[in-house]
C-alpha positions in Angstrom: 7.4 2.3 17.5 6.0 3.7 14.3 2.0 4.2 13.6 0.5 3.5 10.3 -3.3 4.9 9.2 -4.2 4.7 6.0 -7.3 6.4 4.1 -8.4 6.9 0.4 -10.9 4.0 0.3 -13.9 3.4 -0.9 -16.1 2.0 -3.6 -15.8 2.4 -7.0 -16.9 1.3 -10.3 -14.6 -0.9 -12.6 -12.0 1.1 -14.4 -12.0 3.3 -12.3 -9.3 5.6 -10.2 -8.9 5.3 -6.4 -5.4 7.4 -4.4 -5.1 5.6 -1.0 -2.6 7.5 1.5 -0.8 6.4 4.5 0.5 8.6 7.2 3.1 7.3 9.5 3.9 8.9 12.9 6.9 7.5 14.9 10.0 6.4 14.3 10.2 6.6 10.9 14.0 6.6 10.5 14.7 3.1 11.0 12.0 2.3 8.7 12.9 3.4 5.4 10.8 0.7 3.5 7.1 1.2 3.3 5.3 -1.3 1.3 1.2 -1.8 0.6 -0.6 -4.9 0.8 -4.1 -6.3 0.4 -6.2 -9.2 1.5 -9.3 -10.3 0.3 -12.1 -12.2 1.8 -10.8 -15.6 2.4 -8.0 -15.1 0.9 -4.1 -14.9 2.9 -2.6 -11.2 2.7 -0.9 -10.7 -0.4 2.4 -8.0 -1.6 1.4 -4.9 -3.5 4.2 -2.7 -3.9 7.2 -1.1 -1.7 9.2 1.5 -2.1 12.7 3.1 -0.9 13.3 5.9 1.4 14.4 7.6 -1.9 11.4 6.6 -4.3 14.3 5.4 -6.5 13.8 1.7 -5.8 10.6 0.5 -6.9 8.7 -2.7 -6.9 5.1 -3.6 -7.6 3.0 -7.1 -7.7 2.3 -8.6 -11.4 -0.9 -8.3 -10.7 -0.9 -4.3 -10.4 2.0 -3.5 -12.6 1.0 -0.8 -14.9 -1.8 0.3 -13.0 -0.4 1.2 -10.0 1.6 3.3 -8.5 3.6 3.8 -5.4 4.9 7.2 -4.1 6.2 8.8 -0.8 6.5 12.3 0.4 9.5 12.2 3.2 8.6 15.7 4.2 5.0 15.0 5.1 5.6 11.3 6.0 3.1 10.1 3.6 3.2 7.2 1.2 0.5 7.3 -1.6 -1.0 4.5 -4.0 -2.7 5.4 -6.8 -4.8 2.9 -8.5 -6.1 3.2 -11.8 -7.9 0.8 -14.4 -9.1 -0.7 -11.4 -10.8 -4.4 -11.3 -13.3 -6.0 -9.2 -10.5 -8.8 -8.3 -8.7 -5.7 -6.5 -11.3 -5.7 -4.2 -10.0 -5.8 -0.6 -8.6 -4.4 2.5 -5.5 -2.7 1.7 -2.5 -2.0 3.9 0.8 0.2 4.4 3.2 -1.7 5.9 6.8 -0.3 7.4 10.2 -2.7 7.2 13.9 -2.4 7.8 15.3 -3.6 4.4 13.6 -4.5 0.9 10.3 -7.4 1.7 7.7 -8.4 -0.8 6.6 -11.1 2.0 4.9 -10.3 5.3 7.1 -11.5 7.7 9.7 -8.7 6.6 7.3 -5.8 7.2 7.3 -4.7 11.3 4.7 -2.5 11.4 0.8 -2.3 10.1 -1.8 0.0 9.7 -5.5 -0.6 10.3 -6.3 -1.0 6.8 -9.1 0.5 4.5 -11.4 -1.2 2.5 -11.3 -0.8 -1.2 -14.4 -2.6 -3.0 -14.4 -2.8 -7.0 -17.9 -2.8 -8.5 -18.3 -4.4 -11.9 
């Protein structure tokens, strides 16, 4: 079992600069890959980003590249995402998500957080 809770949302005005954080609990060991996601009001849950157990491997939507970024601190079992330039279209709940091997599709994450809600005003 591994628990997920994320935090960092909130609203903010276009362009600007939101860190969400996720904390997992559990056991983390067998789940090296922790990815974020998001899903918007009517819309299905989409990939974000995902990273390795060593932060060396990498890999982040088109729709976010250059904006944001995807971190982890092993020690404190914490994976970050800091958003900047930020839109109104990335307006949603957003999502760490824990998997076995490399995913950028749902079914290949095991465990989810609660989510927080991240609302982009223009």
């Amino acid at each position: 079992q591994v628990q997920l809770v994320e935090s960092g949302g909130g609203l903010v005005q276009a362009g600007g600069s939101l860190r969400l954080s996720c904390a997992a609990s559990g056991r983390t060991f067998s789940y090296r890959v922790m990815g974020w996601f998001r899903q918007a009001p009517g819309k299905e849950r989409e990939f974000v980003a995902r990273i390795s157990w060593s932060g060396e491997n990498i890999y982040y939507a088109d729709s976010v590249k250059g904006r944001f970024t995807i971190s982890r601190d092993n020690p404190k079992n914490t994976v970050y995402l800091q958003m900047n330039s930020l839109k109104p279209e990335d307006t949603a709940v957003y999502y760490c998500a824990a998997a076995r091997q490399f995913s950028q599709i749902r079914e290949g994450y095991d465990y989810w957080g609660q989510g927080t809600q991240v609302t982009v005003s223009s």
